[in-house]
BAZA-838695 format. One record per residue: x, y, z of N, C-alpha, C in turn. Coordinates in steps of 0.1 Angstrom, whole numbers, plus 2048, in hexadecimal, padded with zeros to 3 digits. Example, Ala and Ser with C-alpha at 12.3 -4.5 7.8 and 13.67 -1.06 7.14 Angstrom:
BEGIN
8847C784E87B7D384E8847DF84E/8807EA8478897F584788180084F/
This chain:
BEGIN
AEE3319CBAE43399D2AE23359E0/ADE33D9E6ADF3409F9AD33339F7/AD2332A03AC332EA0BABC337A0F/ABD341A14AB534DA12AB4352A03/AB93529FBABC35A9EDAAE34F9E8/AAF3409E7AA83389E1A9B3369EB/A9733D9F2A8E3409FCA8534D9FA/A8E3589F4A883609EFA7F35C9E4/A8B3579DAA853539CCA7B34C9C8/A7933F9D3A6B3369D1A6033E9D6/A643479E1A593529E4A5535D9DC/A5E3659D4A5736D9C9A523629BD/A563569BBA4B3519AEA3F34D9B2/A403499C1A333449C6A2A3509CD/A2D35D9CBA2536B9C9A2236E9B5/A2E36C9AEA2B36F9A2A2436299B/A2535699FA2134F993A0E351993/A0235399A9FA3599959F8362989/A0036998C9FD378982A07371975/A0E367975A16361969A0B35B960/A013549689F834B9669EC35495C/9E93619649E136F95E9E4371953/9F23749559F83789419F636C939/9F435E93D9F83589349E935492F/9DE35D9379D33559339D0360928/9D936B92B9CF3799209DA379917/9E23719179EC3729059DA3708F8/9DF3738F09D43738EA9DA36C8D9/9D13618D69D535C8C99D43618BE/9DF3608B89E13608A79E33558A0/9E534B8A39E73408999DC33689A/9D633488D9CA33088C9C932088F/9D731988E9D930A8979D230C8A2/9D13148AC9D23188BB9BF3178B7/9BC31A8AF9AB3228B39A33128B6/9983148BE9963058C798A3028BE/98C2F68BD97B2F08BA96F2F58BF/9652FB8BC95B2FF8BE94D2FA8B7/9422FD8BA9342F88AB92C3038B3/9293088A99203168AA90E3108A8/90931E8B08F931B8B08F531989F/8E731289D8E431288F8D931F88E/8DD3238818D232D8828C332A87F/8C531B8788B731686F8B030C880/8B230C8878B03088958A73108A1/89E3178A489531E8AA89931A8B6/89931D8BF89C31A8CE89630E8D3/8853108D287B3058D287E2F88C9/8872F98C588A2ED8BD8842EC8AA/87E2F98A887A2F589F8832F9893/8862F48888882F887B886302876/88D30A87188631786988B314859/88331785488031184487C31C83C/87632584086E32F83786F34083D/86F34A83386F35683986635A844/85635384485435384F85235385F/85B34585986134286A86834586D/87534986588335186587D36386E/87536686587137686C86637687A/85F36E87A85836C88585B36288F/86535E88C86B35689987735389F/87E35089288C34F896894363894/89336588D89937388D89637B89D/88B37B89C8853848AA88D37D8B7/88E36D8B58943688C18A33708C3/8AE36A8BA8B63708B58B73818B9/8B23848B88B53958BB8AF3938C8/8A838E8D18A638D8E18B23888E4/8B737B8E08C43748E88D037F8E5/8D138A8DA8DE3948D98DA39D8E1/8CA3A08E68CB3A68EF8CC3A68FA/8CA39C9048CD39690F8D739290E/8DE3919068F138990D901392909/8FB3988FD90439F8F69043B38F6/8FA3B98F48F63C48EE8EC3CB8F8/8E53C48FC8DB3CE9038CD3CE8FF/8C43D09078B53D98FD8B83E18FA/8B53E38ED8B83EF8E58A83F78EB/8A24028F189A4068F58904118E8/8884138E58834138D587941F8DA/87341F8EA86942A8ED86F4368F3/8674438E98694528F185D4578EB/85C4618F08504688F584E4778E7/8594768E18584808D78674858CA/8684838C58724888B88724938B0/87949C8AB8794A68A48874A88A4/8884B18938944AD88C8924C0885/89F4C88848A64D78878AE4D487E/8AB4D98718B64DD86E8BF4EB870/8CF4E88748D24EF87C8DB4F9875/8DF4F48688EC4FB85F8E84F3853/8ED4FA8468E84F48378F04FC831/8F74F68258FF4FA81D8FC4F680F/8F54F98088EC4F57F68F84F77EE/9044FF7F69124FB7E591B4F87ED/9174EE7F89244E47FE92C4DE7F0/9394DC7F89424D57EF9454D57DE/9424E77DD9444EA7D49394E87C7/9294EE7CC9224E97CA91E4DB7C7/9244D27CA91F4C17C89114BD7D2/9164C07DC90B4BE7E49044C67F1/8F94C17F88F44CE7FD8F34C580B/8FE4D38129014C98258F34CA82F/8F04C68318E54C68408EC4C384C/8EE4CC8558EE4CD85F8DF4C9869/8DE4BC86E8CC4B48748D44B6883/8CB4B988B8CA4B989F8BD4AD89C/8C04A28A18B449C8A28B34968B9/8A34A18B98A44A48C689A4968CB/89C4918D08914838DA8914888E4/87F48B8EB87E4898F987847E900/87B47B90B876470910870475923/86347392686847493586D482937/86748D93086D49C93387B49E930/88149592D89149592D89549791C/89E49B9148A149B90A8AF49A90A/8B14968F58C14938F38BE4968E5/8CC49D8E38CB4A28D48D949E8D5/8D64978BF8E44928BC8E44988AD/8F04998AA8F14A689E8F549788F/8ED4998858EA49487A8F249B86C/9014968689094A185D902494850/90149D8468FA49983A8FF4A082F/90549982390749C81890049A810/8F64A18078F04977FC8F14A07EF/8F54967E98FA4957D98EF4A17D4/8F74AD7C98EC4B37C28E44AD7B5/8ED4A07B08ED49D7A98F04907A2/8EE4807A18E34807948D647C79C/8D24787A38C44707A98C44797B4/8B747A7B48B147D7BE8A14777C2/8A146D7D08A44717DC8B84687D9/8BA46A7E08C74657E28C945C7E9/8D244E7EA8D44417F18DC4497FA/8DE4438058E944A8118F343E81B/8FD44281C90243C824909441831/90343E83E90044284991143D854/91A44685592443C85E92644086E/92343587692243888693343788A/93844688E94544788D94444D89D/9514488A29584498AF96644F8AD/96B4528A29734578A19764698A3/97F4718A498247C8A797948889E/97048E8A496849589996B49B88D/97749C88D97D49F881979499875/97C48D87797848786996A489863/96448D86895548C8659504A1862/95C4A885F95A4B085E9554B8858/9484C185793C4C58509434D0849/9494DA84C9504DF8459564DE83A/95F4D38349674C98349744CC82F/97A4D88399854DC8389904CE83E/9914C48469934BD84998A4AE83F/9924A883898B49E832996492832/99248883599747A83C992470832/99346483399245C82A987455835/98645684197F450848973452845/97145D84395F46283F963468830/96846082396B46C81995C46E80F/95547681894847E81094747F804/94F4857FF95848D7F29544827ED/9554787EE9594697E694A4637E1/9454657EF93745B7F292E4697E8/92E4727E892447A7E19274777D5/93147C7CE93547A7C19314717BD/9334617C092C4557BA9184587BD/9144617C29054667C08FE4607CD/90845C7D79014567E69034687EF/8F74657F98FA46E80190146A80D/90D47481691346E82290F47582C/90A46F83290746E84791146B84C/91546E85691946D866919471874/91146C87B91046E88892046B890/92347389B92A46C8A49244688B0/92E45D8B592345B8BF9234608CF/92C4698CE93046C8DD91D47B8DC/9194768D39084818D79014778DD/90346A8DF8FC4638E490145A8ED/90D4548EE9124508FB91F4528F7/92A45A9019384568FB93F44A8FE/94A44A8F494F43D8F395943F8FF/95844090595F440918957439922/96442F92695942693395543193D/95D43C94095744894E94A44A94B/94945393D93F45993993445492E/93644A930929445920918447927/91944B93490844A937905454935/90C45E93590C46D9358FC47192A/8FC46D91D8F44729158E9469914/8E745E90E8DA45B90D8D6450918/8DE44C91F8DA4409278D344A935/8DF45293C8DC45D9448D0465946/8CC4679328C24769328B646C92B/8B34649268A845F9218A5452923/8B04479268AC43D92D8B7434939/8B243D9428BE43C94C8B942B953/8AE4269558A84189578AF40E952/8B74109448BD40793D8CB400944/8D240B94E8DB40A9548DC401964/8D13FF9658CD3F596F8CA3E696C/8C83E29608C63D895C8D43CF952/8D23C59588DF3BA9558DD3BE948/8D33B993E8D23BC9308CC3CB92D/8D33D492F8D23E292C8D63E5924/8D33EF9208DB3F39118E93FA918/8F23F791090240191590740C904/91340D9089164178FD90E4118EE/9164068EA9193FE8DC9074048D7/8FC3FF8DE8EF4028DD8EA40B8DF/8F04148DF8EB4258E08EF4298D4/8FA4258D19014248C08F34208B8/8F34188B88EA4138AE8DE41B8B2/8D741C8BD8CD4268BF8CC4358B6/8DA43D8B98DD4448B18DB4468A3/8E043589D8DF43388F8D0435886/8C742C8918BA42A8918B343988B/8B84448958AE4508948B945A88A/8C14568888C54588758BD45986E/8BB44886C8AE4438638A6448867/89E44A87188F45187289046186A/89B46586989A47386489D472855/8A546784C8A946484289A46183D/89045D84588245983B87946383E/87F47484087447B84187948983B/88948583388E48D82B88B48781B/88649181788148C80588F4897FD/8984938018A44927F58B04807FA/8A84788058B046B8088A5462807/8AA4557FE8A344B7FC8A544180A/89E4418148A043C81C89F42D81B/89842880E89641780B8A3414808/8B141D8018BD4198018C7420808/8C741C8158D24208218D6418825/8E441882A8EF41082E8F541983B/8F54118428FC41685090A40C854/91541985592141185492C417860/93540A86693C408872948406870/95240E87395F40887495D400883/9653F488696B3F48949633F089C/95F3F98A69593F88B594B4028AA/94D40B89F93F40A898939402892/9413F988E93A3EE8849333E588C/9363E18989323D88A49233E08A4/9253EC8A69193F48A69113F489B/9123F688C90B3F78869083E687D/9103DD8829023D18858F93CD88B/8FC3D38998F13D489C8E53E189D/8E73E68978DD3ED88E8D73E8886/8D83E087C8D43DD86C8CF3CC878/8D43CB8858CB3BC8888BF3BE88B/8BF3D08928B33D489A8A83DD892/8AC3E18868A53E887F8A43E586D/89E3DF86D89A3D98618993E5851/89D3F185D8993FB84E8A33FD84A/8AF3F984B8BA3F68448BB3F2839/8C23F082C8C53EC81E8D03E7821/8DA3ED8288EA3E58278EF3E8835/8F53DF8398F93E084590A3DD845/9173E68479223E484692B3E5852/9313D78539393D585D9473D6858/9513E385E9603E38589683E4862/9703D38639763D186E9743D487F/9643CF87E9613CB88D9633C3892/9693B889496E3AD89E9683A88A5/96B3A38B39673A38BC95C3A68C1/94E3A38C193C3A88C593E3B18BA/9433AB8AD93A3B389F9393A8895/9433A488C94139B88594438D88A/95239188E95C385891952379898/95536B89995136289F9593638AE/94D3618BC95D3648C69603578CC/95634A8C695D33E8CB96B33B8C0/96F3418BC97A3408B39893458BC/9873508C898D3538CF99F3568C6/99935E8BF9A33628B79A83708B9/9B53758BB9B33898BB9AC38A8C9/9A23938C799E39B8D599438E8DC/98C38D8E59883808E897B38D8F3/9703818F29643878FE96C38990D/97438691397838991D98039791C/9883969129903A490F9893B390A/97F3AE9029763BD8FF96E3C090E/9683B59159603BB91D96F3BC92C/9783BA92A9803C29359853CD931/9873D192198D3DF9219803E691B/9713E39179683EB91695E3E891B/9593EA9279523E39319453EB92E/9473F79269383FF9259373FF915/9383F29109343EF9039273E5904/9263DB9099223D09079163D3916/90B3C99159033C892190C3C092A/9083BF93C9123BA94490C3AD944/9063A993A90439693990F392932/91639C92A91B39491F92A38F924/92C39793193C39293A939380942/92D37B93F929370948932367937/93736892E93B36592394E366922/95036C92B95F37092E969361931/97235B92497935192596E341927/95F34792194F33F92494C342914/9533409099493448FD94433A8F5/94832E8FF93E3208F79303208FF/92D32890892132C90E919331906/91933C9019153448F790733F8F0/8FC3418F08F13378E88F23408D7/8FA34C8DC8FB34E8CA9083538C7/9093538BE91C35B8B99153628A9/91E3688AB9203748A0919374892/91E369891916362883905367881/90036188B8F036288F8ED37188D/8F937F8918F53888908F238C880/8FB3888788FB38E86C8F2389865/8ED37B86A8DF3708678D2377867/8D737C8768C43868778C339386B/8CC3998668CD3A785B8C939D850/8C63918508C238E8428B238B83F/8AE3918348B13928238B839D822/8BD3A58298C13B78268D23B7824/8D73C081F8E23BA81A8EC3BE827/8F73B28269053B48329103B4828/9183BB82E9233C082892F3C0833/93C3B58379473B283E9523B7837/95C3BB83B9673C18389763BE844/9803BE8409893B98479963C3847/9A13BF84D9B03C48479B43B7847/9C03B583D9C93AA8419D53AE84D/9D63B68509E03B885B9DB3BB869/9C73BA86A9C03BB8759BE3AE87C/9C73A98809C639B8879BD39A894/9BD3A489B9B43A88A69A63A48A3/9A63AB8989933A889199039F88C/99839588999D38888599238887A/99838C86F98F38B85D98F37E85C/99037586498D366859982362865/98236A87497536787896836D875/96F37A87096138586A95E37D85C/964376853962372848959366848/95C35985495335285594635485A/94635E86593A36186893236785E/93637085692C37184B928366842/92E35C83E931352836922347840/92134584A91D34085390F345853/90B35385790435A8598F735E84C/90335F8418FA3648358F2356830/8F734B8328EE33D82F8DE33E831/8DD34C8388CD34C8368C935782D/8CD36082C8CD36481A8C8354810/8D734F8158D43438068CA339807/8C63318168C032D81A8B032A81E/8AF3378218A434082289C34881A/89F34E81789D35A80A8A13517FC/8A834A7F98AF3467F08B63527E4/8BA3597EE8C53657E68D735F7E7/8D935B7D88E63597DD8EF3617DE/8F73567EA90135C7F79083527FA/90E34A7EE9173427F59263467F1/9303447FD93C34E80094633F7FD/9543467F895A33B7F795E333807/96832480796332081497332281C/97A32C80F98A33181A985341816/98934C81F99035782299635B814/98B36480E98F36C7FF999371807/9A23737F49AE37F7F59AE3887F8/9BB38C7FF9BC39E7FC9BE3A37F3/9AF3AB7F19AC3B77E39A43AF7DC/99F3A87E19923A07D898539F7DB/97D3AE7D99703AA7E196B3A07DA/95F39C7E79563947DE94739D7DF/93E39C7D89313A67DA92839D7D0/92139A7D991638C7D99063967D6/8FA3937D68EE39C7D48EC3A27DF/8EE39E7EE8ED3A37F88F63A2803/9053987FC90E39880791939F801/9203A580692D3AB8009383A680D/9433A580894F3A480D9603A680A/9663AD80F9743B080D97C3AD81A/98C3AB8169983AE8229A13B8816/9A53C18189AD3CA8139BE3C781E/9CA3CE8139D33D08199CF3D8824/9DD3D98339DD3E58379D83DE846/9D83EA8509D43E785F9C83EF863/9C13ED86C9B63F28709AE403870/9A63FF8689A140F85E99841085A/99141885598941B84C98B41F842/99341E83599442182C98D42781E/98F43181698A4348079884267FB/99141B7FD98E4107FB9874077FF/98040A80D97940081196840A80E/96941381295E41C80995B4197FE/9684197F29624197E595F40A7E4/9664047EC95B3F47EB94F3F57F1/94C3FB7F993A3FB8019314007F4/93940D7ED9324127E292E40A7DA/9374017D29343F57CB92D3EA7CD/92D3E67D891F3E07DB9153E57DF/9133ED7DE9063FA7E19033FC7D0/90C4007C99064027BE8FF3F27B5/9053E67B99023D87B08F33D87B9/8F23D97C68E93D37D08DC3DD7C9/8DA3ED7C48CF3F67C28D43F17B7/8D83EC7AB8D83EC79E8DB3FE799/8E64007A08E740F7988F4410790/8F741778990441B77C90D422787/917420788923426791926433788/
């Protein structure tokens, strides 16, 4: 090679080796040798130093703290004040699905500040055997299709058909009626039109929390319909929902089950485990998920005063329900597994409802379904499945004591 030739060459590595340096920081781990020592916050620990021992320091101190510190670093204020509610039914079908069940079409309208938002509420409920009916509620981002009231179009993602038949009623909101899942456009609907304040503030609520907002005024309408037992509702997340609909069931206590399926990353997963997707990677490719405190955490997640665990901590006594794939490495199921394992210790602890989880990563195809914890990894890659349904059902039915 020239002296010019080898003059070039130390000059393009010493332009490229930065950006060498870049890739090599965002390869992202799978082998669990690689995952770093870490020690997570205690949940039986109060900030002030004190011990928590009893349900009512657990609800009046440590819980409440706990949902402040997810709101400040992770999620947002979830914002709880408007000025007025009312709920339209807008379409109704009494021999939906072949007479089985009778569809409601709900517009449930909030104003705030002269401003309004209406988000549309699809509801199945069973003709038949109980009535009011338990329901299960799923905060879906997926293509409206699946969730189709009609249900010329029927998916396994939302399979209705399924959830009625076993005598639950099915809900689904999407969420693009309340913020869409687009970094351009997520302010567009509720942040924009009813609490546009939120968007100025470091801990503001962003998409993930308008999700759950959404989920919220479900439930407000689930407890003012006679034919849904609103004391047994379950609100359920695939994904970038399930992220959402724990924190729902953290923020709103009128939950019965709260179901996380294959949320990862700011859902179940542990992210000092830095396994799969990592806090620097969600908040660079979904920057209008999370509040902008939570990027001060980016390749920083031994900073963190809480991790994931804590979240599924605060939903307790009420029941949590984790779910995995074995081929979802991204969502890393043996971090979603310890964190509930982790988390549910105040079930057993606190409450003294047992919840204790084995101390390896159940098999695939083996739920386990505890009095208020359930858990599975199923074959297969990232989904929502009729299997992982008919597992929610089954702990739904052991958890109400009902006959499948």
């Amino acid at each position: 090679m020239s002296h010019i030739a080898q003059s070039s060459f130390l000059l393009l590595m010493l332009i490229l080796s930065p950006l060498f340096g870049l890739y090599a920081q965002d390869e992202f781990n799978y082998d669990e040798s690689k995952v770093p020592a870490y020690s997570l916050p205690d949940p039986f620990v109060a900030q002030n130093g004190q011990l928590i021992r009893t349900p009512q320091q657990w609800e009046h101190l440590r819980r409440p703290e706990l949902v402040k510190l997810f709101e400040k670093h992770v999620y947002g204020k979830l914002p709880k004040d408007f000025d007025q509610m009312s709920f339209s039914l807008v379409n109704e079908d009494t021999q939906a699905m072949d007479g089985n069940a009778h569809l409601k079409e709900v517009d449930i309208k909030v104003e705030r500040n002269g401003n309004a938002l209406t988000m549309r509420l699809l509801l199945f409920v069973p003709k038949k055997p109980e009535k009011p009916a338990p329901v299960f509620l799923l905060i879906t981002h997926r293509d409206p299709e699946n969730i189709d009231p009609t249900r010329q179009t029927k998916i396994d993602f939302w399979p209705a058909e399924e959830i009625v038949a076993r005598g639950y009623a099915a809900a689904a909101f999407h969420v693009m009626d309340v913020s869409d899942d687009n970094k351009e456009t997520f302010t567009e609907d509720i942040l924009d039109t009813l609490y546009p304040e939120q968007l100025q503030m470091e801990d503001g609520m962003r998409g993930l929390g308008a999700w759950a907002w959404g989920a919220m005024r479900a439930m407000d309408y689930f407890e003012r319909d006679g034919d849904i037992d609103a004391a047994k509702a379950a609100v359920v997340g695939h994904s970038r929902g399930g992220k959402a609909s724990l924190w729902t069931g953290a923020q709103d206590t009128r939950w019965a089950i709260t179901i996380s399926n294959e949320s990862g990353c700011g859902g179940a997963a542990l992210s000092r485990r830095k396994f799969g997707e990592t806090v620097k990677r969600i908040n660079t490719n979904f920057p209008y998920w999370f509040t902008d405190n939570f990027n001060s955490f980016n390749d920083n997640e031994d900073a963190l005063p809480i991790d994931q665990h804590l979240l599924i901590a605060s939903i307790a006594p009420r029941g949590v329900y984790v779910a995995s794939a074995s081929e979802d490495q991204w969502a890393d199921p043996k971090g979603e597994f310890l964190s509930l394992k982790l988390g549910s210790r105040v079930h057993e602890e606190i409450y003294h409802i047992p919840s204790s989880l084995p101390d390896r990563l159940p098999k695939v195809g083996s739920p386990i379904h505890l009095s208020q914890i359930g858990h599975h990894i199923r074959e297969g890659k990232h989904n929502l499945t009729l299997y992982d349904w008919e597992r929610f059902m089954d702990f739904a039915d052991q958890l109400y004591q009902r006959k499948p």
